[in-house]
MMTF fields as JSON, N, C-alpha, C and O atoms, coordinates in Angstrom:
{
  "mmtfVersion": "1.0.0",
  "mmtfProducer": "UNKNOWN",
  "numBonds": 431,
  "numAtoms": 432,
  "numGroups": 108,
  "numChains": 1,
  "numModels": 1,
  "chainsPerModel": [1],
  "groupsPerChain": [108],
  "chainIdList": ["A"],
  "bondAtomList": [4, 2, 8, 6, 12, 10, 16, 14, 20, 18, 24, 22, 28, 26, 32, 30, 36, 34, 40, 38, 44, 42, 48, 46, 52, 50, 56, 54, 60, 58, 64, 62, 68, 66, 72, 70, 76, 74, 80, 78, 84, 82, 88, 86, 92, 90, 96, 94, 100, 98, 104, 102, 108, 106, 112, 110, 116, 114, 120, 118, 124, 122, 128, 126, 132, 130, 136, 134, 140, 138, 144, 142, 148, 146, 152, 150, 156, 154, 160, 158, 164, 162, 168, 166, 172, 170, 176, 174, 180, 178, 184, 182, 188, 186, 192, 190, 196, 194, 200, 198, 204, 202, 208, 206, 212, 210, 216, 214, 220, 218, 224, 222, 228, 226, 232, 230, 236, 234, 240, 238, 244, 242, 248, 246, 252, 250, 256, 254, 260, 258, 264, 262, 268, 266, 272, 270, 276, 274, 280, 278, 284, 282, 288, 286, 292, 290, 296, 294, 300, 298, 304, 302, 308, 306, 312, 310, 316, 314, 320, 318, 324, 322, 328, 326, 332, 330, 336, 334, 340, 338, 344, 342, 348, 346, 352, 350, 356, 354, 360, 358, 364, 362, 368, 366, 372, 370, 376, 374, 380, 378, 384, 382, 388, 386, 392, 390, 396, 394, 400, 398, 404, 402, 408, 406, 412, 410, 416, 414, 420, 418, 424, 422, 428, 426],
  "bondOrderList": [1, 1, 1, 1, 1, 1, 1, 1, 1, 1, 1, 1, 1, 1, 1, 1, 1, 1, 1, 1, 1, 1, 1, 1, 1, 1, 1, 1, 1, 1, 1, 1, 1, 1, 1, 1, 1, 1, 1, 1, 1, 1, 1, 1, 1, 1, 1, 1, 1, 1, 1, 1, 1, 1, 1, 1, 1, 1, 1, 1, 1, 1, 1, 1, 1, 1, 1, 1, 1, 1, 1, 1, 1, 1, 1, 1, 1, 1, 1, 1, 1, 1, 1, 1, 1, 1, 1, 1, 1, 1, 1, 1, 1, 1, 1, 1, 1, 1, 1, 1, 1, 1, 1, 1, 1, 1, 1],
  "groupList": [{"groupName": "UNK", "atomNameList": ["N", "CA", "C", "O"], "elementList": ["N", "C", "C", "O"], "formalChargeList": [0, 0, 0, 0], "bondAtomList": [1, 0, 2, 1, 3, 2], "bondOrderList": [1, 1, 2], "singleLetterCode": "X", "chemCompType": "L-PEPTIDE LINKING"}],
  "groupTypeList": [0, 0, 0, 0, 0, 0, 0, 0, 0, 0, 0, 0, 0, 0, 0, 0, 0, 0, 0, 0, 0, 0, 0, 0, 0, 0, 0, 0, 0, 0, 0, 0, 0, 0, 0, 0, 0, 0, 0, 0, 0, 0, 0, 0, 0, 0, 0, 0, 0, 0, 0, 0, 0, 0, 0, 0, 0, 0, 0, 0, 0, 0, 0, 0, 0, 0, 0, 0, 0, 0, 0, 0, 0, 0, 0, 0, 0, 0, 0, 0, 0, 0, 0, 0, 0, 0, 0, 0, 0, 0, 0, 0, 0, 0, 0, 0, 0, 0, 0, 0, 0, 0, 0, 0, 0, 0, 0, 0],
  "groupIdList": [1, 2, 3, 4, 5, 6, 7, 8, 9, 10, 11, 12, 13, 14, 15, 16, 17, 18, 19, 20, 21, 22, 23, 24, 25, 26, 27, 28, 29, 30, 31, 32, 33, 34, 35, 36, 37, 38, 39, 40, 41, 42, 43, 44, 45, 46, 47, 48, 49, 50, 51, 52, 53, 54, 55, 56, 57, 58, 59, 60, 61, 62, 63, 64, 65, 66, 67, 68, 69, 70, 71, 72, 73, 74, 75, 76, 77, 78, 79, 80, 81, 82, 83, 84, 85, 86, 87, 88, 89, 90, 91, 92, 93, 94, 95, 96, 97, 98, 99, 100, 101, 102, 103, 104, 105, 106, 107, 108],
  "secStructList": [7, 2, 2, 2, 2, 2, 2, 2, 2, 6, 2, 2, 2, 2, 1, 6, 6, 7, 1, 1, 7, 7, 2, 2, 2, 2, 2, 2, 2, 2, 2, 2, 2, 2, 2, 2, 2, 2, 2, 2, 2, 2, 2, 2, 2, 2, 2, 2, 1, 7, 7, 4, 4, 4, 1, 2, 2, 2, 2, 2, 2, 2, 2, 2, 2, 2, 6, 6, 2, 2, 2, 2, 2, 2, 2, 2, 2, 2, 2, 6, 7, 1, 2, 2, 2, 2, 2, 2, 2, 2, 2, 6, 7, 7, 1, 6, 6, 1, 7, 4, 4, 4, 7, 1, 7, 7, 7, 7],
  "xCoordList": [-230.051, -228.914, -229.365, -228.878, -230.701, -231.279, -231.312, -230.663, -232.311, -232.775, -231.359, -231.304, -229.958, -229.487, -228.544, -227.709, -228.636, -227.931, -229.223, -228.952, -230.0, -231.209, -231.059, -231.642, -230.669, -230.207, -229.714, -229.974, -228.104, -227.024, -227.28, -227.063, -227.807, -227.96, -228.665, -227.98, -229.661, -230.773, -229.47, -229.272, -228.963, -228.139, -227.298, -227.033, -226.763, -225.805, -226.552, -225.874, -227.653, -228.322, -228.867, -229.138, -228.799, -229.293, -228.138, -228.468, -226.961, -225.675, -225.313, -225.053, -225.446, -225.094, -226.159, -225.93, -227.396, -228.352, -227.653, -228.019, -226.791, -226.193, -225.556, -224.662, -225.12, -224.891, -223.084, -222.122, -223.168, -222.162, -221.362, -221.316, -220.969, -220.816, -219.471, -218.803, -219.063, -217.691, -217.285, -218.092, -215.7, -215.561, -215.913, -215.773, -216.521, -216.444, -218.343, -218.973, -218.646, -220.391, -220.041, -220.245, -219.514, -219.01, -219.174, -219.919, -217.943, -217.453, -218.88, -219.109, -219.283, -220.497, -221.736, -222.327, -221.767, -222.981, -222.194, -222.746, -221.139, -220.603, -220.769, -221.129, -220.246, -220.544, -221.709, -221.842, -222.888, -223.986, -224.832, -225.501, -224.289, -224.691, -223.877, -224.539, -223.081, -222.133, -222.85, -223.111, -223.293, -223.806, -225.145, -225.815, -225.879, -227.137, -227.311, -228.46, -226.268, -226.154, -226.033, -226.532, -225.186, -224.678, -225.908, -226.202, -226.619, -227.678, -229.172, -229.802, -229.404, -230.713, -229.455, -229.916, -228.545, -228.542, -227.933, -228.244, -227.414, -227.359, -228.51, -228.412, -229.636, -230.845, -230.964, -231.034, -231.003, -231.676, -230.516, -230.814, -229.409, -228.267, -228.167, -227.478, -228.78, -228.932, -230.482, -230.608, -231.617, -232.519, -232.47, -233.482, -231.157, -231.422, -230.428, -230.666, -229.22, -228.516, -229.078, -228.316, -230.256, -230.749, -231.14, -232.029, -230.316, -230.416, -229.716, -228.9, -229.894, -229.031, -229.563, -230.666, -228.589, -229.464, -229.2, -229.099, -228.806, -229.632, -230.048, -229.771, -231.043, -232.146, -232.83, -232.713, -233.929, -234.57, -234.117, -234.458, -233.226, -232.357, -232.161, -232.119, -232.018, -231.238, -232.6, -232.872, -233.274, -234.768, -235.454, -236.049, -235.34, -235.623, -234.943, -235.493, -233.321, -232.817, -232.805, -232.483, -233.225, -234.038, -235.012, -234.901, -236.272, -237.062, -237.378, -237.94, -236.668, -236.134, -235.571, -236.16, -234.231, -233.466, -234.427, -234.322, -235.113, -235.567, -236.869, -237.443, -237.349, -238.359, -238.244, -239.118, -236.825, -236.104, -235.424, -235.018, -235.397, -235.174, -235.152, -234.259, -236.643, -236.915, -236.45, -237.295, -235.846, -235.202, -234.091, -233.699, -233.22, -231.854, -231.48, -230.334, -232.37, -232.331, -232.914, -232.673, -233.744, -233.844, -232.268, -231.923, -231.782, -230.433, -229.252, -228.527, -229.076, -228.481, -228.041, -226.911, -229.59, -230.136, -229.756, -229.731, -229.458, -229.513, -227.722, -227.117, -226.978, -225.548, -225.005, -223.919, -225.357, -224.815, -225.785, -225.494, -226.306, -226.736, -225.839, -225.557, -225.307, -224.736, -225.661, -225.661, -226.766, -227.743, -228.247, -228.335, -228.545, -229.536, -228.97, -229.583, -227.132, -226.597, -226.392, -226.155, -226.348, -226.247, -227.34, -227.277, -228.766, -229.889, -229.798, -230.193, -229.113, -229.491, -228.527, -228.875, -227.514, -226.294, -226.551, -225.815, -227.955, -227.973, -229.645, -229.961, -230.118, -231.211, -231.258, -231.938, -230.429, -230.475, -229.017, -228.997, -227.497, -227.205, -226.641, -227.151, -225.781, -225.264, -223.457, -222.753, -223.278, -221.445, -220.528, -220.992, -219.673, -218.773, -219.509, -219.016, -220.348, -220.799, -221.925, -222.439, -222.266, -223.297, -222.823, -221.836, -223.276, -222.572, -222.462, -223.415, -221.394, -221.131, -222.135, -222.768, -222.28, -223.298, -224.84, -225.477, -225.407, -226.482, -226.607, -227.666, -225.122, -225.114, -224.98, -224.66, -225.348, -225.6, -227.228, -228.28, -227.016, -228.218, -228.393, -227.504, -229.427, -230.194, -229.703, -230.271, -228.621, -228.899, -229.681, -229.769, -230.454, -231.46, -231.207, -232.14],
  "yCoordList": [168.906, 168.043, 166.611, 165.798, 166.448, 164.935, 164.561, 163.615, 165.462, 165.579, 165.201, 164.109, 166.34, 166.364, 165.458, 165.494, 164.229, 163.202, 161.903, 160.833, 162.146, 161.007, 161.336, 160.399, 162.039, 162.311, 162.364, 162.624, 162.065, 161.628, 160.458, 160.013, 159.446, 157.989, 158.112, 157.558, 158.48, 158.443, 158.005, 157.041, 159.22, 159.471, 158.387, 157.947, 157.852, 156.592, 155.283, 154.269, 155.145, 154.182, 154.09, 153.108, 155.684, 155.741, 155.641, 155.343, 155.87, 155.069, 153.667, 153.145, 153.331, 152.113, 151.051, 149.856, 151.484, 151.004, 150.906, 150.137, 151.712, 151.946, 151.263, 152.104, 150.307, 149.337, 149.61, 148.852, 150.545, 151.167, 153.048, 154.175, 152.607, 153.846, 153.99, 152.993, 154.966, 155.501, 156.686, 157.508, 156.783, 157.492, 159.341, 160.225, 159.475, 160.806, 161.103, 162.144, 159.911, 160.138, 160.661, 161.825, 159.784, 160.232, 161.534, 162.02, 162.11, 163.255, 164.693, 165.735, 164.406, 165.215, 165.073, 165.965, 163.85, 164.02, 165.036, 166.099, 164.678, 165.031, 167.016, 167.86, 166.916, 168.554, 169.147, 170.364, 168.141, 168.183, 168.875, 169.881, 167.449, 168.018, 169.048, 169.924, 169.563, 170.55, 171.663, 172.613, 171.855, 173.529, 173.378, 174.395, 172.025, 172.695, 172.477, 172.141, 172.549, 172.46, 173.854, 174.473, 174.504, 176.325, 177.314, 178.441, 176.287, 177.346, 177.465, 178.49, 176.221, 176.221, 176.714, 177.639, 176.395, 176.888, 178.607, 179.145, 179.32, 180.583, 181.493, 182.515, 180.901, 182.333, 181.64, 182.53, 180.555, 180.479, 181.11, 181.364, 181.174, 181.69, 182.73, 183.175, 183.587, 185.03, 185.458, 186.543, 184.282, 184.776, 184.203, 184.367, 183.437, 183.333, 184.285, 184.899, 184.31, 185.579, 187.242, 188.198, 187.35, 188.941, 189.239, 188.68, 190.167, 190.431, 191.829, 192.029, 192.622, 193.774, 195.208, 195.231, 196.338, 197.712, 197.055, 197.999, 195.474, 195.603, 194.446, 193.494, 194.527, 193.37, 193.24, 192.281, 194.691, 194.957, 194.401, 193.288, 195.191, 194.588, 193.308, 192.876, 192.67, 190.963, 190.465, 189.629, 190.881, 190.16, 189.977, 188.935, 191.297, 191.602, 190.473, 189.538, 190.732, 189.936, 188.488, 187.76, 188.003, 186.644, 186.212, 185.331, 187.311, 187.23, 186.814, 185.953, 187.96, 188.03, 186.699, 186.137, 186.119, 185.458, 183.736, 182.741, 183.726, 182.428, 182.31, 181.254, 183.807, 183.459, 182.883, 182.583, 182.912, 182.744, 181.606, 181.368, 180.432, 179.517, 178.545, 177.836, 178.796, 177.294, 178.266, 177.959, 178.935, 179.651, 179.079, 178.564, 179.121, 178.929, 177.184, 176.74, 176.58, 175.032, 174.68, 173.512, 175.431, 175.261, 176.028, 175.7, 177.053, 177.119, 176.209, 175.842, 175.851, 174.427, 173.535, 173.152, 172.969, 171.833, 171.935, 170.886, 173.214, 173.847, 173.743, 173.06, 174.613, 173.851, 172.472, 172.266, 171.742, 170.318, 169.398, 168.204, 169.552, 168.157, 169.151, 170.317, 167.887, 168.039, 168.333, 169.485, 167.36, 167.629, 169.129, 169.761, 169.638, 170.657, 171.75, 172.518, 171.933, 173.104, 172.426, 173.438, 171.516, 171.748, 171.967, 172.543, 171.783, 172.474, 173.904, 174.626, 174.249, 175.917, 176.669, 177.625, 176.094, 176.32, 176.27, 176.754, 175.474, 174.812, 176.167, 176.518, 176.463, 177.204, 178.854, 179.768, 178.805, 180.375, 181.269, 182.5, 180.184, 181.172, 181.751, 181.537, 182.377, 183.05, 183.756, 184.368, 183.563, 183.923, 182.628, 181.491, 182.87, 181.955, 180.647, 179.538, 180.73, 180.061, 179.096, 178.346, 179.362, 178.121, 176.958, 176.752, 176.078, 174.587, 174.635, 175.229, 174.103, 174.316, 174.043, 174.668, 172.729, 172.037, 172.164, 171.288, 173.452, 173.663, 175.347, 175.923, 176.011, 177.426, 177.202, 176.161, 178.732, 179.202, 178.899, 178.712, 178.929, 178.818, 177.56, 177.358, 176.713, 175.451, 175.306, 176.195, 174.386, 174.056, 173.741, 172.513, 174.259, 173.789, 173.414, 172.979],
  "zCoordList": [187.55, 187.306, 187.035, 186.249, 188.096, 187.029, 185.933, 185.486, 185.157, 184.372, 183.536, 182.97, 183.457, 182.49, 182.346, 181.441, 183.584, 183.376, 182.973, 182.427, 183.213, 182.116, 180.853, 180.308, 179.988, 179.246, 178.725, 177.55, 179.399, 178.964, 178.891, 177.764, 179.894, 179.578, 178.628, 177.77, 178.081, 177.089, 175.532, 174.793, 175.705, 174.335, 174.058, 172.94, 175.485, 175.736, 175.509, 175.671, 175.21, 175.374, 173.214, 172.522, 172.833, 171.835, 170.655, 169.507, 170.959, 170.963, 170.381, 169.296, 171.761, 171.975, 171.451, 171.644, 170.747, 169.694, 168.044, 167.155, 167.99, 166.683, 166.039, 165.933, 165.381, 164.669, 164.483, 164.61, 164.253, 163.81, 164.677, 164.185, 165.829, 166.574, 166.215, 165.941, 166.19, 165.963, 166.704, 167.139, 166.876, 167.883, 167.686, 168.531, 165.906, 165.413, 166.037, 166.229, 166.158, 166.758, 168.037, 168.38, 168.726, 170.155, 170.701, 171.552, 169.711, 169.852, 169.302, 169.917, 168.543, 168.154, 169.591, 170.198, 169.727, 170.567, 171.968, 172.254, 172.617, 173.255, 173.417, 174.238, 172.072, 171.641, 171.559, 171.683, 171.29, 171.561, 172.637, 172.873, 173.257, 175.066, 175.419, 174.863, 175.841, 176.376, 175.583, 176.32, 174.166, 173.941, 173.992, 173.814, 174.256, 174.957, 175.985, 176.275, 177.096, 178.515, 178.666, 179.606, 177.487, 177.591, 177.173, 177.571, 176.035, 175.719, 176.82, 177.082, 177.254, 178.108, 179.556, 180.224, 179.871, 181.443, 181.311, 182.373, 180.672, 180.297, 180.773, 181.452, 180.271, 180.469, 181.931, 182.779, 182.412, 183.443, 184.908, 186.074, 184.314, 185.259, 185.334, 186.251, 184.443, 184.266, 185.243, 185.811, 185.265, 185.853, 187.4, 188.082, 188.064, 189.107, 189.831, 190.872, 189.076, 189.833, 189.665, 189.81, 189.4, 188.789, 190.414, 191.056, 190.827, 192.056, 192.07, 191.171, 192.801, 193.168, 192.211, 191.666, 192.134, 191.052, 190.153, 189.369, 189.032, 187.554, 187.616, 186.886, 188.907, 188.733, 187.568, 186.805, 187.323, 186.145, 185.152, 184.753, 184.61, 183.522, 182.958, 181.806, 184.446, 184.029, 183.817, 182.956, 184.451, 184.653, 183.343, 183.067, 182.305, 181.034, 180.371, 179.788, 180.576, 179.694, 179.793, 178.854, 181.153, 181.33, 180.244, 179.391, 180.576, 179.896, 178.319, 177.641, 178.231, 176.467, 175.878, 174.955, 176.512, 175.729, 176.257, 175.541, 177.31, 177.452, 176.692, 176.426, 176.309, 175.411, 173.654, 172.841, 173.58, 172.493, 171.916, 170.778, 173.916, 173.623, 172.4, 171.934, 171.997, 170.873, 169.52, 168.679, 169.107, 167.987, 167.869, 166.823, 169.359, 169.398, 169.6, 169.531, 169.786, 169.583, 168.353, 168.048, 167.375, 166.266, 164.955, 163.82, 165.897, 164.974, 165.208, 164.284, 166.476, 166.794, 166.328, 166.025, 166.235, 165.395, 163.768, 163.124, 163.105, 161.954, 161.969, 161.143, 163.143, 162.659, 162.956, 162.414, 163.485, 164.107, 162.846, 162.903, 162.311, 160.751, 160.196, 160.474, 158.881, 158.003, 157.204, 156.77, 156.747, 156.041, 156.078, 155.026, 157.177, 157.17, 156.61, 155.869, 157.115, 156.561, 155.079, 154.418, 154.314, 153.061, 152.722, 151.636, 153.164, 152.442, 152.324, 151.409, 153.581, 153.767, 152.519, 151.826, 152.478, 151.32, 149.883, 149.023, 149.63, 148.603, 148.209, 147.073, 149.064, 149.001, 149.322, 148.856, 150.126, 150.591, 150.613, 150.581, 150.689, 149.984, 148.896, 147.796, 148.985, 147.753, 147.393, 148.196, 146.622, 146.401, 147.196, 147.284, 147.541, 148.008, 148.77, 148.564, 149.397, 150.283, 150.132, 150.961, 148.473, 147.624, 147.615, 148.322, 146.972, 146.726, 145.384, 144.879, 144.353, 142.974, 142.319, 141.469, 142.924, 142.141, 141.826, 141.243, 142.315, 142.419, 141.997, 141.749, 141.985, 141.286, 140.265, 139.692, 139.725, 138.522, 137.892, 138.503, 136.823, 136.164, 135.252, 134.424, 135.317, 134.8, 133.476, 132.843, 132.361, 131.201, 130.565, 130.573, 129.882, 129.152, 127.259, 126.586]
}
């Protein structure tokens, strides 16, 4: 719980550096913290309650999903920029979900 309030000051501090804060930053960082408060404390709530007949189990699925951590803060990171999902839009995919301006095929 230290930790994840140095953190919050951190962000509050990185903020309040901003020339220009608005209440729509606010609200993102906000959203920020809260789903990676859900994604890092999840596996670890799963590996401290693994107790009882599906110890095994939980223990696995401890295992598993905290080894997975840095995937799921790298997809995160991938929906919360604007930037990043228009790269991904602009590069990978396809039908409805391209950007106009970059489908189809090159005039030459």
């Amino acid at each position: 719980m230290s930790v994840f309030i140095m953190v919050l000051i951190q962000i509050k501090r990185i903020g309040a550096n901003k020339l220009a804060a608005n209440s729509h930053g606010s609200v993102l960082d906000l959203k920020a913290v809260a789903s990676l408060t859900v994604l890092l404390g999840l596996t670890w709530s799963i590996g401290f309650f693994s107790f009882g007949p599906a110890r095994v189990v939980l223990v696995y699925l401890f295992v598993f999903l905290n080894s997975l951590q840095g995937f799921f803060v790298f997809l995160f990171h991938c929906l919360m920029k604007e930037n990043v999902r228009k790269q991904w839009r602009i590069h990978l995919c396809c039908g409805r979900f391209r950007l106009r301006e970059y489908s189809g095929s090159s005039s030459f």
